[in-house]
N, C-alpha and C positions, 0 to 999 in steps of 0.2 A: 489730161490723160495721166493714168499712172506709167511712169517710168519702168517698170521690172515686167516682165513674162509673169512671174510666180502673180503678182497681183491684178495682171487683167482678169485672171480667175474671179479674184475678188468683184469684180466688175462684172461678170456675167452672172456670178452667185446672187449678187442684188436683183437680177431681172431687170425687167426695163420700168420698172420704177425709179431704179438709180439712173440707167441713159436718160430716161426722161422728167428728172429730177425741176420741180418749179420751185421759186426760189424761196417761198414761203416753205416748203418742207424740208430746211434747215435749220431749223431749230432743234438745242440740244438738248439731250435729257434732263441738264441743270433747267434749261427755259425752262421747260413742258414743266416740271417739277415745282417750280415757282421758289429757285434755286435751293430746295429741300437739298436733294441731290446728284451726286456727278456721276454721268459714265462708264463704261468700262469700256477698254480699247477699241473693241470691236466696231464701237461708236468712230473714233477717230479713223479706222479705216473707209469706216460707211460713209461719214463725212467728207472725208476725202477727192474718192469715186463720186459723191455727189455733185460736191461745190466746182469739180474738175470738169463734169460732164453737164451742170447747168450755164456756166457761165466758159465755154472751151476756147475765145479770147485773151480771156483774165486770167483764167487761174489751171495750174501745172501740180498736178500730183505726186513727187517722185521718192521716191526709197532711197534712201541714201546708206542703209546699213543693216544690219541684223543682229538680234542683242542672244546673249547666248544660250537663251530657253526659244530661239529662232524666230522670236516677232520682229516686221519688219517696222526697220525706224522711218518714218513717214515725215517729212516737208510738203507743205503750201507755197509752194512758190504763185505771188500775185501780182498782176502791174497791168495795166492799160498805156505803157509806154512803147510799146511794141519789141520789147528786150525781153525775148523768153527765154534765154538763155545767158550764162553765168559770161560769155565769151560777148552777146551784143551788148548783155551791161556796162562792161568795162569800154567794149569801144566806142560805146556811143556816152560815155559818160554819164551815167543813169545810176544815182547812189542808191545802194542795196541797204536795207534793213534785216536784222535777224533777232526773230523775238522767240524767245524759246521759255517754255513752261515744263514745268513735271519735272526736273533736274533731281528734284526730292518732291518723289510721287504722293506723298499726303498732302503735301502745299500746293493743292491742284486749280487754285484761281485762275493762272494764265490760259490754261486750258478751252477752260468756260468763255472766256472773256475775250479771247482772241477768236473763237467761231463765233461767239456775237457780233464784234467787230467788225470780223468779216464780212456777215451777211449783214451788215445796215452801210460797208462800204459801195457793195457790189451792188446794193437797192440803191443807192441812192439817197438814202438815208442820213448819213455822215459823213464828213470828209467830202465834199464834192472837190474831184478835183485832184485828190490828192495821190489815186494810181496811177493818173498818166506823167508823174512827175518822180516814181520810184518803183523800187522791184522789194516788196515787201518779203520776208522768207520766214513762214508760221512755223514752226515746231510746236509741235500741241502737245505732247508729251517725249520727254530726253529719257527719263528712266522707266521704260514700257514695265519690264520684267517685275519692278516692285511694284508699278502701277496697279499692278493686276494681282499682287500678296494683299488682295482689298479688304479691310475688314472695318468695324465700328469703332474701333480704341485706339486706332493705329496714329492717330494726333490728340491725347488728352486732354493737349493744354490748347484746343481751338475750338473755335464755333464753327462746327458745320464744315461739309454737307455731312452727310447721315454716317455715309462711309469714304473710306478715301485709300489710297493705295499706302506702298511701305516709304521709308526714307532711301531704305540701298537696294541696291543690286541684287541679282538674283546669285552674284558672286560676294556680296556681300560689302563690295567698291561702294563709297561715299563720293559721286559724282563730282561733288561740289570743293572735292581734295584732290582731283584728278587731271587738272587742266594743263600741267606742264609735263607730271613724269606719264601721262597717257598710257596705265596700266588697263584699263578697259576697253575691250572691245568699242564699247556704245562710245567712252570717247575717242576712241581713235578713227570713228565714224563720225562724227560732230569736227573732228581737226580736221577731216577731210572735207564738210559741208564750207567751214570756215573757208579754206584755203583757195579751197573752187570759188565761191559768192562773194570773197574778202568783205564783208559789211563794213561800212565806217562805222556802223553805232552794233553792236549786240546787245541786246537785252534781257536779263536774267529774271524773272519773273519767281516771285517766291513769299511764304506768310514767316514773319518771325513768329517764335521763341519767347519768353521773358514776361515780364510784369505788365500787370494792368492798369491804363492811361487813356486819355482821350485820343492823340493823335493817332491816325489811323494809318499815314504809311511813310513809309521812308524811303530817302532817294541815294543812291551813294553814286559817285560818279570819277573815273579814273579814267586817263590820265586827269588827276587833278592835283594830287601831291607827289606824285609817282613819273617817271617819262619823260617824255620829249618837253623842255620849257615852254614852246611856243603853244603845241597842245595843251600843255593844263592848263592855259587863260580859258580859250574852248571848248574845254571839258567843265570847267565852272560854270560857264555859260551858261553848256547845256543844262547841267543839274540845275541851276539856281530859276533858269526859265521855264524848266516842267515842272518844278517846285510851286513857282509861279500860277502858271496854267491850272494844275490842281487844287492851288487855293481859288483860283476864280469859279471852281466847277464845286464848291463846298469842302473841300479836304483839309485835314490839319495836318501836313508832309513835316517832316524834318530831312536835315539831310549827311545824318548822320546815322549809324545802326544805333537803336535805342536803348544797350545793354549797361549795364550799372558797372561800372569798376570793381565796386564790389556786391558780386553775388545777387543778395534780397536786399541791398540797402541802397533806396534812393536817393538819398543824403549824400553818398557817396558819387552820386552826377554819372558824367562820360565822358569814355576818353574815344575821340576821333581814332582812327588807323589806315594806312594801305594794306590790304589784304595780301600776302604773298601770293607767287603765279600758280600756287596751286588751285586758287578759284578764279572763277571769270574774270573779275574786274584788279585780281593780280595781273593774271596772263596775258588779255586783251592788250593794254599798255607796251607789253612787250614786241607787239605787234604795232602802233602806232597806231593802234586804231581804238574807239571808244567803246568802254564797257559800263552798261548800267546795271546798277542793281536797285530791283524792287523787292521790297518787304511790306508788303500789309500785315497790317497788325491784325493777330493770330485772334485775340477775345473780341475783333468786333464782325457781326451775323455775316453768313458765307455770301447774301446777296450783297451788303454793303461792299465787302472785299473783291466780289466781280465788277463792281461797279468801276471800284475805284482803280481796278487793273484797266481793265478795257479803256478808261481816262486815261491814263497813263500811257498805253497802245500810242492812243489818238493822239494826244498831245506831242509823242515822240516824232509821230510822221508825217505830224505839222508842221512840227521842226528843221526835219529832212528834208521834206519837200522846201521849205524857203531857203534854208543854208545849205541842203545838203551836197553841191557842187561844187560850192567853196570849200565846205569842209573837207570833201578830196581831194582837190589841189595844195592844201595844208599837211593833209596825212601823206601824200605823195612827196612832198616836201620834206616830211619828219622821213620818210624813208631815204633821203638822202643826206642828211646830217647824221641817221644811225650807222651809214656807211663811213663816217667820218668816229667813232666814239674808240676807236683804238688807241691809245696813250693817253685819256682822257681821265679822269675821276669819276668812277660808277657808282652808285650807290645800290648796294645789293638787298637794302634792308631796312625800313622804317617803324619810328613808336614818335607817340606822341609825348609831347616835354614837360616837365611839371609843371610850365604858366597856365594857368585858367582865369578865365573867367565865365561868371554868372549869368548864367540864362534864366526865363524863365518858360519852365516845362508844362504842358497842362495834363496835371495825374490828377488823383483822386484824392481825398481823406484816406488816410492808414493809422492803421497798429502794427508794434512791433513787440511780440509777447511771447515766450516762453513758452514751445508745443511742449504738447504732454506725450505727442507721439514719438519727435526724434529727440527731445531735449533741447535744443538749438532754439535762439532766436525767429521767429516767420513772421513775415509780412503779411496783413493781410488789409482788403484794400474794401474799402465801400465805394460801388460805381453811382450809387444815389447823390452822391457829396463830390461834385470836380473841386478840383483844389490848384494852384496855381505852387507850382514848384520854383525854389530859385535853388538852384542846385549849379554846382560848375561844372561846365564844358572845357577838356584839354583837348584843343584844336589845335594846337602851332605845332603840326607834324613837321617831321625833321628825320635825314636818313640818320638811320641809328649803325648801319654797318656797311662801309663805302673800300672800296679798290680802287686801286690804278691798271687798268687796264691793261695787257699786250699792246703793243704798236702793231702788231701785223694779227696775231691769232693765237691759237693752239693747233697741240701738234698729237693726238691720242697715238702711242704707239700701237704696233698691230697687233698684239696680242689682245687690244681692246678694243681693236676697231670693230669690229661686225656689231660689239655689244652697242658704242656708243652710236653709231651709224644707222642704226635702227631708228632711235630714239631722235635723231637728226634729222632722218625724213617724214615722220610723222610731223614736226613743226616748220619743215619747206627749209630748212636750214639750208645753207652751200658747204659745201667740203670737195676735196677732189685728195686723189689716194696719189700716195709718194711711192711710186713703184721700184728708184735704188734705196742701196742703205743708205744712212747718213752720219758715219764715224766722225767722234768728237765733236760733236753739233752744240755751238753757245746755245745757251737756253735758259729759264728758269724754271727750279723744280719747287717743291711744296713736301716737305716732311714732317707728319704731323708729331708737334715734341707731345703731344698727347691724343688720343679717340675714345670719346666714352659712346658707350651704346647704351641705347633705352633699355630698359628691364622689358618692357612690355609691346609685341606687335603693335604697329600703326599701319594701317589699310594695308594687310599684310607685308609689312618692311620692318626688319630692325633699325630702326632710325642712328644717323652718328653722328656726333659732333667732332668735329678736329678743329686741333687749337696748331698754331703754328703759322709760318711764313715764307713765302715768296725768298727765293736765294739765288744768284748767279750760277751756272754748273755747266760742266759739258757733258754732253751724254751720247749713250752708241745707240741708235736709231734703226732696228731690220724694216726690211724693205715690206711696201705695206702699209705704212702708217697714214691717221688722216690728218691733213693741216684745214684747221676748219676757222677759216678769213673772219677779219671784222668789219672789211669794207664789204658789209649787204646790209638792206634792211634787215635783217633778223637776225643782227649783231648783239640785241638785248637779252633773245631768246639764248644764243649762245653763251653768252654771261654767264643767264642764269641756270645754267645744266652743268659747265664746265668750272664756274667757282666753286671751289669743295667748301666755303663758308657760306656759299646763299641758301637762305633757308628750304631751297627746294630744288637745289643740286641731285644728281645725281649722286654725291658721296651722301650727301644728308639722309637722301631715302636708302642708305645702305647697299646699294649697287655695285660699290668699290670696297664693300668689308674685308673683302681675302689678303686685300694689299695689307691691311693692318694687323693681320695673325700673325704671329710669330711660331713657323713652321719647324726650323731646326735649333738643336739646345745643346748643352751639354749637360750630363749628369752631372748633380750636387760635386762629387768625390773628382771626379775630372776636373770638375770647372775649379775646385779648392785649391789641385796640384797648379792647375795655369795660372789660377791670380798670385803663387809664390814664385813662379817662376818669372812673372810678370814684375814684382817687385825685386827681386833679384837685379834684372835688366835693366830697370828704367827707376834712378833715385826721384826724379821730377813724377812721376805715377806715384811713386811711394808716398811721396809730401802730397801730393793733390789729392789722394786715399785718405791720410792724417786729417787733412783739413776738413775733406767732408764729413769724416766721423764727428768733429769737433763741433762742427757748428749748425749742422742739420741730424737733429736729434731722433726724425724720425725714419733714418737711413739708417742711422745706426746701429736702430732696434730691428731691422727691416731685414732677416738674412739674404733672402733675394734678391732685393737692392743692390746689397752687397755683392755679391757674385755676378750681380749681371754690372756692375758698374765696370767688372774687369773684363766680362766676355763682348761688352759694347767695344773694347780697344783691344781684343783678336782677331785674326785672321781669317775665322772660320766664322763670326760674325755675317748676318746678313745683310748688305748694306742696300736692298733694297725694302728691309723693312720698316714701314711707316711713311714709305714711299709713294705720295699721292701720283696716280698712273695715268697723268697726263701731266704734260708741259707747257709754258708758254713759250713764245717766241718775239724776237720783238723785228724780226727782219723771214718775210715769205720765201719757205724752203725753193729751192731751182727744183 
């Protein structure tokens, strides 16, 4: 059944060809095509209304959202467990899966491959066995609206199908940047799919990017360097055994993204990474729970790259089905040791180290020759000649940027609650609001001794950095404020929005830029009269004035510097500027 009103429409517009859909007339336009090519939405609804209304045991059609050119975002929910809902899953202990395609609508493999899937599950065909043991959750397309910007060039650098949708938004949001600050609609409809289904495994279904090679897909898998310790044994697991599975089914996987250090030079190898939570398999982690990414490789034929998704599917819920019960009693687990990461050492940030070593890669013969077109060195690669690469791999990832955590939380005062509280229940975060003041409250604040801002938009934000530190202080609290705990599982989520240094804070994506303006000033001729009266007053000012001219040369020559060195020690100074507008706590406000 579809879940919405607006889309039973959709079900009587099919006629009763769709009610009485046989299971043979599911097949997509990729099949029928002889995977020439894909779809357009309209498909994934008709789809939908079908596989719901041939098989109305197995499979749930529901709408989970609507993208803002108003197509409805569409879920498969599937299982022969008898958990058709997000509520008997959980109590009857029935691990869900979420496999989602189209995130970046040209890389439309998952799409294809997951209604084939489908239908050789529900025939009988594949997998015997393996519905009545999980609740599968299809997303056949996450970014509808680009989906449907379809044209023939819209992926240059891939093979096939003929045509295929855009990379962004019809707002022009890069999905695949958008998992933690949840500026889109479409995902703050996906954090609600999540939140409801909680999946232990999401699966991120996608074609790389980059140079041309034999291996054909890559598996990346997190919690693996990232999270909870006892998960990334289990998240390795998981990668290195559909890595596995894949090689038995013909595939050359790696399981690392296969991008070169540098640019067009193979020579130059790869460097492993945890992705920050702006993408899936940052965010998922944050969550305790596992996130895959797939990347088929972009230069090899669009039936090859279905193929080898739909494997990939299968293998995943092979997987599921045998662990996947254990595996939630582990992640239920890691949900209570995140309730414990208060006073703890966080790691808000990972790169890999300069140790490498030597792999060996399977590319092609190349040249590396002087275009005539941009001038610059280009790669170019003959696919007739494999060639075996020993190139280095920097794998010994390591947090590159770590905290000590609050013991108890934060404490957003109210003048920013509504803003940050938004953003809090989009990710199931807990908070509860301080309804007196709280005069002279210990605490620690965060003054940034510097904030540079991007020159250039990022998914519409001026992006910031601040440099600075954690400091003892007391402070005056109105009534209103939110203290947002680190005893819950999504103590990591909170980390990562509330650290002004993690790389996908809310300071980072520029949400807290006002605090860093410097709103009132004095004029040059004012400020000249108070820095003499300033020296006048205080001979220890005057030497510390002396010294700095002396030894920092470029303050010197700096008039502003100078002026503002004396208005930083007057009265009329603003001492909440630079003032990062949230606090820690290391003891839970009464």
């Amino acid at each position: 059944m579809i879940r919405s009103a607006a889309f039973l429409a959709v079900s009587l517009l099919l006629g009763s060809a769709a009610t009485a859909a046989a299971p043979n007339d599911l097949r997509t336009v990729s099949e029928q095509s002889g995977f020439k090519r894909t779809g357009r939405y309209d498909e994934v609804i008709d789809l939908c209304a079908r596989f719901a209304a041939a098989y109305p045991d197995a499979v749930a059609c529901e709408e989970f959202g609507r993208t803002p050119e108003g197509r409805p975002m569409l879920a498969l929910v599937v299982s022969k467990s008898g958990a058709r809902t997000a509520q008997a899953a959980h109590e009857q202990g029935i691990p869900v899966s979420l496999f989602q395609g189209g995130i970046h609508a040209g890389e439309i493999d998952g799409k294809d491959a997951g209604f084939l899937l489908l239908r050789e599950l529900l025939q009988g065909k594949a997998g015997k066995g393996l519905l009545e043991k999980q609740v599968l959750v299809f997303v056949p397309v996450f970014n509808i609206d680009g989906h449907e910007r379809f044209g023939a060039w819209n992926r240059p650098n891939q093979r096939g199908p003929e045509q295929m949708g855009w990379r962004t938004t019809a707002q022009n949001y890069n999905l695949n940047r958008d998992y933690l600050k949840a500026d889109a609609p479409e995902m703050r409809a996906m954090l609600g799919l999540i939140s409801r289904w909680d999946p232990l495994v999401y699966v991120d279904l996608h074609v790389t990017d980059g140079a041309k090679f034999e291996h054909d897909v890559a598996i990346q898998v997190e919690p693996l360097y990232s999270g909870d310790e006892e998960l990334k044994k289990l998240g390795r697991q998981l990668r290195d055994e559909t890595m596995a599975r894949l090689a038995k089914q013909g595939s050359l996987p790696v399981g690392f993204y296969p991008s070169f250090v540098v640019g067009d030079d193979p020579a130059s190898g790869f460097a492993d990474a945890v992705a920050p939570p702006r993408f899936s398999t940052g965010y998922l982690p944050l969550r305790n729970r596992f996130a895959m990414l797939v990347e088929t490789h972009s230069w090899k034929p669009y039936p090859q790259r279905v193929r080898i998704t739909r494997n990939t599917i299968l293998d995943v819920m092979q997987l599921v089905a045998e662990r996947g019960r254990d595996w939630r009693v582990e992640q239920r687990t890691a949900d209570e040791r995140a309730a414990t990461l208060g006073g703890t050492r966080v790691a808000l940030d990972y790169a890999a180290s300069e140790q490498a070593r030597t792999v060996e890669f399977r590319g092609y013969a190349y040249t590396r020759t002087p275009s005539e077109i941009s001038g610059q060195l280009m790669t170019r690669y003959d696919e007739k000649k494999p060639q075996i690469w020993k190139v280095p791999l920097r794998d010994d990832v390591r947090p590159s940027v770590q905290v000590d955590a609050p013991k108890a939380g934060y404490i957003v005062p109210a003048a920013w609650a509504q803003q940050v509280a938004a953003r809090l229940d989009v990710h199931g975060v807990s908070y509860r609001r301080i309804e007196r003041a709280l005069p002279q409250l210990p605490v620690q604040t965060f003054r940034a001794a510097s904030a540079t801002f991007a020159s250039r938009p990022v998914e519409g934000h001026s992006r910031a950095t601040l440099q600075g530190e954690w400091k003892d202080e007391t402070r005056d609290l109105a009534a209103g404020a939110l203290f947002v705990p680190l005893a819950q599982a999504r103590s990591r989520i909170a980390v990562a929005l509330l650290e002004p240094q993690a790389p996908d804070s809310l300071a980072a994506w520029g949400e807290f830029n006002g605090a860093f303006e410097q709103k009132e000033y004095m004029e040059d001729y004012v400020a000249e009269d108070v820095a003499r009266e300033q020296l006048k007053r205080d001979p220890r000012l005057a030497e510390e004035f002396q010294k700095k001219l002396a030894s920092d040369a470029e303050f010197a020559k700096d008039p502003a510097a100078r002026l503002q060195f004396f208005a930083r020690r007057h009265a009329s100074w603003d001492e909440r500027f630079n003032l990062y507008p949230v606090v820690r706590t290391e003891r839970a406000p009464e």
